[in-house]
C-alpha positions in Angstrom: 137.4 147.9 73.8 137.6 146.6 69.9 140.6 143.9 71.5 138.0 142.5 74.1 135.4 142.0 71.3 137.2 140.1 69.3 139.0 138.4 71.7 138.1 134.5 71.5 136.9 132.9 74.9 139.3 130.8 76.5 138.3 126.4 76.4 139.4 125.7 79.4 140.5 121.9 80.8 138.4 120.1 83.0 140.7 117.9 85.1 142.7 117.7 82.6 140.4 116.9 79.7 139.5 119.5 77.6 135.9 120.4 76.8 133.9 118.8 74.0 133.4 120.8 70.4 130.5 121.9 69.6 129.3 119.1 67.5 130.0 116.4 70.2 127.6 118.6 72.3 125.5 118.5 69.7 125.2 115.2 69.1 124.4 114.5 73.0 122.0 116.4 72.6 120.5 114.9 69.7 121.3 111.3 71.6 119.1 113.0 74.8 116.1 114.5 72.7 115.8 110.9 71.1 116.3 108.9 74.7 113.5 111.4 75.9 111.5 110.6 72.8 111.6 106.7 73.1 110.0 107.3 77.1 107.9 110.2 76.7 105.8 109.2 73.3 105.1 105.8 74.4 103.5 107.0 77.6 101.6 109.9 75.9 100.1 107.6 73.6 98.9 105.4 76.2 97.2 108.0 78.0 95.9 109.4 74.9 94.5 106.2 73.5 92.8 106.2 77.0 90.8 109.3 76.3 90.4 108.9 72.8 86.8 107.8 71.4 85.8 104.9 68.9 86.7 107.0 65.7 89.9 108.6 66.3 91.4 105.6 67.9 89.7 103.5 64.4 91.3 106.5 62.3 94.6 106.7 63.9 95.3 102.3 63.5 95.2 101.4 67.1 96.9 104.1 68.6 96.5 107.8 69.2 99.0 110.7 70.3 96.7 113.1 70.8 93.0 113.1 71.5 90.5 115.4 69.3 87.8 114.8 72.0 89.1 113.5 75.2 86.9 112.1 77.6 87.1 110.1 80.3 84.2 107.4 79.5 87.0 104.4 79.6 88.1 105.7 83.5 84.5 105.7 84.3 83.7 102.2 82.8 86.8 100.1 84.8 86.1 102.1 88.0 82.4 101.7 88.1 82.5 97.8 86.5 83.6 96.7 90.3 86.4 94.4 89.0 89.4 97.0 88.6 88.4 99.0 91.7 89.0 95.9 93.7 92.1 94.8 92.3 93.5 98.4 92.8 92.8 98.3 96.6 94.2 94.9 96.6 97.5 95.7 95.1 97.4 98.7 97.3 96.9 96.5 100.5 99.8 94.2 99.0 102.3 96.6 98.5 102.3 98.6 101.2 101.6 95.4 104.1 104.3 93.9 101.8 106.8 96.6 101.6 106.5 97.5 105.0 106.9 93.9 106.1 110.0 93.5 103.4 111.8 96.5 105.3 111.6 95.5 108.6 112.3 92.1 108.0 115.2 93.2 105.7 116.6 95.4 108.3 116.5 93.2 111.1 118.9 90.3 109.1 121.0 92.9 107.8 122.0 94.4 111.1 122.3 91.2 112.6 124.6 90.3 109.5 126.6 93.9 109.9 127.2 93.0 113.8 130.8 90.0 113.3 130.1 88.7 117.0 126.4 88.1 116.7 124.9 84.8 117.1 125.5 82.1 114.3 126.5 85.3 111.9 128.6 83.0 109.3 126.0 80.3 109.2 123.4 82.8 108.6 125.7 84.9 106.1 126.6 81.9 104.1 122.4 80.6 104.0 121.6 83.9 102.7 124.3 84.0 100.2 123.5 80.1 99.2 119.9 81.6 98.7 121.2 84.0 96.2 122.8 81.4 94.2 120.4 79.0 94.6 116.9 79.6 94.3 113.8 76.7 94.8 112.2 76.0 92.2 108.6 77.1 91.0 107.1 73.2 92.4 108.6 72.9 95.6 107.6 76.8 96.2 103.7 75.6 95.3 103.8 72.3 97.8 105.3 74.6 100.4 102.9 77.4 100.0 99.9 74.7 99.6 101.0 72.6 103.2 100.9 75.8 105.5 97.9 76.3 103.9 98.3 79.7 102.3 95.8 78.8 98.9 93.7 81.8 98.0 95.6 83.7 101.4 97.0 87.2 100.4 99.7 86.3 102.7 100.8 83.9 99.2 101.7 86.9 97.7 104.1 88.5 100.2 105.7 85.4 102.3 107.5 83.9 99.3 109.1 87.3 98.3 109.6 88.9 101.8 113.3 89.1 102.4 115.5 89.5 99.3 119.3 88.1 99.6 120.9 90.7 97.6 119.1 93.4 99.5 120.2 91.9 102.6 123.6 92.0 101.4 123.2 95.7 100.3 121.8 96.9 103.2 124.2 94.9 105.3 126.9 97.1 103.6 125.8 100.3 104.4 125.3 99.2 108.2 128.7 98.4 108.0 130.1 101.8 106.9 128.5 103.3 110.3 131.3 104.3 112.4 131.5 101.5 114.9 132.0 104.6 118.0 128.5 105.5 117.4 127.3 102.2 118.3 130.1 101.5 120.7 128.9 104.9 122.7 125.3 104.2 122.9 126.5 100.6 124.4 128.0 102.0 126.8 125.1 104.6 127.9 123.0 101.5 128.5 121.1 100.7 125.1 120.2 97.4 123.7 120.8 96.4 120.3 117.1 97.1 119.0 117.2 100.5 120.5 120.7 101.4 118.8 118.9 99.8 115.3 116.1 102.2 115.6 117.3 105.2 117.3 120.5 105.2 115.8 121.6 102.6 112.8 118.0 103.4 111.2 118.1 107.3 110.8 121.4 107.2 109.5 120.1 105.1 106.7 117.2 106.6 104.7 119.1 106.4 101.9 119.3 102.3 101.7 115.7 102.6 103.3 114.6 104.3 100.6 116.4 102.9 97.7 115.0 99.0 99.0 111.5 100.2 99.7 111.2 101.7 96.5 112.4 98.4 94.6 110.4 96.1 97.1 106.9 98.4 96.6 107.6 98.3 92.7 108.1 94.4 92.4 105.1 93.7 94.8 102.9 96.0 92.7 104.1 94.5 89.5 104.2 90.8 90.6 101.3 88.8 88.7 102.9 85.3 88.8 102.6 84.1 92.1 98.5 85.2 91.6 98.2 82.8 88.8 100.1 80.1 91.0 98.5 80.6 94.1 95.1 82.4 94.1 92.4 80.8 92.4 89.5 83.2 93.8 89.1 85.9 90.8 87.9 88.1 93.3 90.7 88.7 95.0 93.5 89.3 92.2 95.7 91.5 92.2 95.9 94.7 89.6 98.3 93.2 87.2 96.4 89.7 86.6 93.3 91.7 86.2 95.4 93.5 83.4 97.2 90.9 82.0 94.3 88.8 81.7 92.4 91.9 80.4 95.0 93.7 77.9 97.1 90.5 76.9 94.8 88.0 76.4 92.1 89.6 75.9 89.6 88.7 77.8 86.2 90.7 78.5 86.1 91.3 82.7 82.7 90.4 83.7 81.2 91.9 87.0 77.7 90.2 88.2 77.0 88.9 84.8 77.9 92.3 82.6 80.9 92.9 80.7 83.4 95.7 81.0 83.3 95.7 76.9 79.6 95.8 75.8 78.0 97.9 73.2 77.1 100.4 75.4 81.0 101.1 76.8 84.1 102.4 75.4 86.3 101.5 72.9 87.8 98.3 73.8 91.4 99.8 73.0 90.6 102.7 75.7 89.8 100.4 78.1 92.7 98.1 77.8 95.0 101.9 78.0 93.3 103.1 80.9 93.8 100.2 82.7 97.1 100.1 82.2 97.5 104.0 82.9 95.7 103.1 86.7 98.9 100.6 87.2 101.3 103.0 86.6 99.9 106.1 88.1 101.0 104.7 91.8 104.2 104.0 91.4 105.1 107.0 89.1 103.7 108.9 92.2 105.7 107.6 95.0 109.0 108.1 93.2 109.6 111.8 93.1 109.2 111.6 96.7 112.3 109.2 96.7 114.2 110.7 94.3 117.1 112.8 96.7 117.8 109.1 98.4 117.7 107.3 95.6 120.8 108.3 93.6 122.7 108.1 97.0 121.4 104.8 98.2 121.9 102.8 94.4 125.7 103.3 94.7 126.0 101.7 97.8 128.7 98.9 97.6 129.4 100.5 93.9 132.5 102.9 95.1 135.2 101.9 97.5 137.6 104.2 99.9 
């Protein structure tokens, strides 16, 4: 018994490497803690500055990490102002029309792209990979935009940025890497190519699905430029203008002749935070949801054999 107790455990290889001391551990883990630190305390001060009052955001310099008396005066005051509220629903509207839209149209190229004897696939392959090279420029996007007469149109903000090249090309990848008997059997029991894309090519892919739709949803809710190109009407801008014109330059949001920052609201500082806190808040939702597909579907193309 004494023997075994003092016996030392045994480092064993891992293929071939042997395991790290304990200070390298260490010092991961000291890396980690600090990697945690750089995302976690930006965000809590954020949402604490939110909730914070006049005095403890004054007392604290501009920032706080943890409200004394949190309340939730700077929620009320963007929500009931009118101008926030609908900027939300209109980035909500955007993103999911958009996202929705993005897949479908993404999909459709993609398998059309996957399929060698399909109609005009190298001319369309090499227009799409042209595109990804060779992007218009920010004028002749405006003229184009402007003569089918899209001005002030929601549609402005989802037609230029509907089909991505390099998602094409990623998704294009995985359609390829379906065994070609699946498709081949279904051909022969009598189905089209749309029915083998959505009975069959389509459920084997959530992963891409997934992986696309998250990245399409996140750049239509954070796009703000193509707003300030192409909608002049205030009222319907998107979330991120209303906060970039809001937080970054600073400018008072005024609803029917009253502003979001009188005497009478919050601290300006809270306002700006819990604005920014309802952009995020969305997005941060979704992705646990998409989490299981999405370390599957962004190494798509990345390993080969």
């Amino acid at each position: 018994m004494t023997a075994l107790a003092n016996r030392k455990p045994v480092r064993r290889n891992v293929n071939g490497t042997p395991p790290p001391g304990i200070a390298v551990r260490g010092a991961k883990g000291v890396v980690l803690i600090l990697a945690c630190a750089f995302v976690v305390i930006p965000f809590l001060a954020v949402v604490s500055t939110s909730l914070a009052d006049q005095q403890q955001i004054t007392e604290a310099g501009g920032y706080v990490l943890w409200p004394e008396r949190p309340n939730l005066d700077a929620y009320r005051a963007i929500l009931a102002g009118g101008v926030v509220t609908r900027a939300l629903f209109v980035s909500v509207g955007v993103t999911l029309v958009g996202t929705l839209l993005s897949l479908a149209c993404t999909a459709l190229l993609a398998y059309a792209l996957s399929r060698p004897g399909s109609f005009a696939h190298k001319p369309l392959l090499m227009t799409v990979l042209f595109t990804l090279f060779f992007t218009p420029g920010i004028i002749p996007m405006y003229l184009l935009v402007r003569s089918i007469g899209l001005l002030d149109s929601y549609w402005s903000l989802i037609l230029p940025v509907l089909v991505n090249a390099f998602q094409v090309l990623i998704m294009r990848a995985f359609f390829m890497e379906i065994p070609r008997e699946l498709t081949d059997a279904a051909r022969i029991d009598g189905a089209g190519e749309l029915q083998i894309l959505t009975r069959i090519v389509l459920p084997l892919s959530k992963a891409v699905l997934a992986v696309i739709g998250l990245f399409q949803a996140v750049a239509f809710w954070n796009a703000f430029f193509n707003a300030v190109l192409y909608i002049n009407d205030t009222a319907k801008w998107p979330l991120q203008l209303v906060l970039r014109t809001y937080v970054v330059d600073n400018t008072s949001l005024g609803v029917d002749g009253t502003e979001l920052a009188g005497a009478a609201m919050p601290a300006s500082q809270s306002i700006q935070m819990a604005i920014l806190v309802v952009s995020l808040v969305p997005i941060a939702l979704v992705y646990p949801f998409l989490q299981r597909h999405f370390a599957k579907g962004i190494l798509i193309g990345a390993v080969k054999g």
